[in-house]
C-alpha positions in Angstrom: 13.5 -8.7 5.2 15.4 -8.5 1.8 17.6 -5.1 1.2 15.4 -4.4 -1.6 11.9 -4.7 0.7 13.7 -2.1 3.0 14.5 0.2 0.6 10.8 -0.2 -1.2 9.3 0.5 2.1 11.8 3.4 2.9 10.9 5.2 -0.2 7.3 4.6 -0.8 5.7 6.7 1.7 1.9 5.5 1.1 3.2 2.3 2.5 2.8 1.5 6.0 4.3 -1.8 6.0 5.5 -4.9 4.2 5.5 -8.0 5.8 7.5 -11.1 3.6 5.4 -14.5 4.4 7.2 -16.6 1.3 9.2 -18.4 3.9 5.7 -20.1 5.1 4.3 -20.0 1.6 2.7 -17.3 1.5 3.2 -13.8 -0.4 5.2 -10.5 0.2 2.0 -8.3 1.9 1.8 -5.1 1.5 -0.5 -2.4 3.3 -0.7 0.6 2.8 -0.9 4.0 5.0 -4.5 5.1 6.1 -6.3 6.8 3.7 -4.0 5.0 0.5 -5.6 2.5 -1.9 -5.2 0.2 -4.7 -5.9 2.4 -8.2 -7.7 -0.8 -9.0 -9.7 -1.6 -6.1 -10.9 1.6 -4.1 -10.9 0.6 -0.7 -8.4 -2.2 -0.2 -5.3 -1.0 1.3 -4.1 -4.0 1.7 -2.4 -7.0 -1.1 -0.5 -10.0 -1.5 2.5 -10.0 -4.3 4.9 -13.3 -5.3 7.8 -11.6 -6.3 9.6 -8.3 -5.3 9.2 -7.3 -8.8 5.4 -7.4 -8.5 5.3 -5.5 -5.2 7.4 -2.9 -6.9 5.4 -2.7 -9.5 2.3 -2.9 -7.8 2.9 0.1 -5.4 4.2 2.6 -7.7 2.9 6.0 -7.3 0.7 5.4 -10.1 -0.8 2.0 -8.8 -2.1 3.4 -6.0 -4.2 6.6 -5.0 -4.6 9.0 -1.9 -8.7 9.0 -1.0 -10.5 12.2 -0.1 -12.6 12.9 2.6 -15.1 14.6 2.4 -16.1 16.5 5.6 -19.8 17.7 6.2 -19.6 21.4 8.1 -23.0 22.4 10.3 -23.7 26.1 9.2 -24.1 28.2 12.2 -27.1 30.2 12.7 
């Protein structure tokens, strides 16, 4: 991985990894920790970039968002 990947992925703590596939013609993919998503597509955690640049820019703080979970409590009698 490029110096640059490392140090997105060092940094970024909503990430959970970064694996580059441009060597086999694929994209830079990026998934993020459990519970992160895409700002613009709740529930993927998980995205191809073709460049550095767009990974960088596509995981900034404010491209992605932390979900809440809602948890249901029984009420004791």
């Amino acid at each position: 991985m490029s110096k640059t990947i490392d140090n997105l992925l060092a940094s970024r703590h909503w990430i959970a990894h970064i694996d580059d596939e441009r060597n086999i013609g694929n994209s830079i993919i990026v998934t993020l920790e459990k519970g992160w998503d895409f700002e613009d597509e709740q529930g993927c955690g998980v995205r191809g970039f073709d460049t550095v640049a767009e990974a960088k820019a596509g995981t900034s703080r404010h491209k992605v968002v932390q979900r809440v979970i809602h948890i249901k409590m029984a009420r004791a009698i």
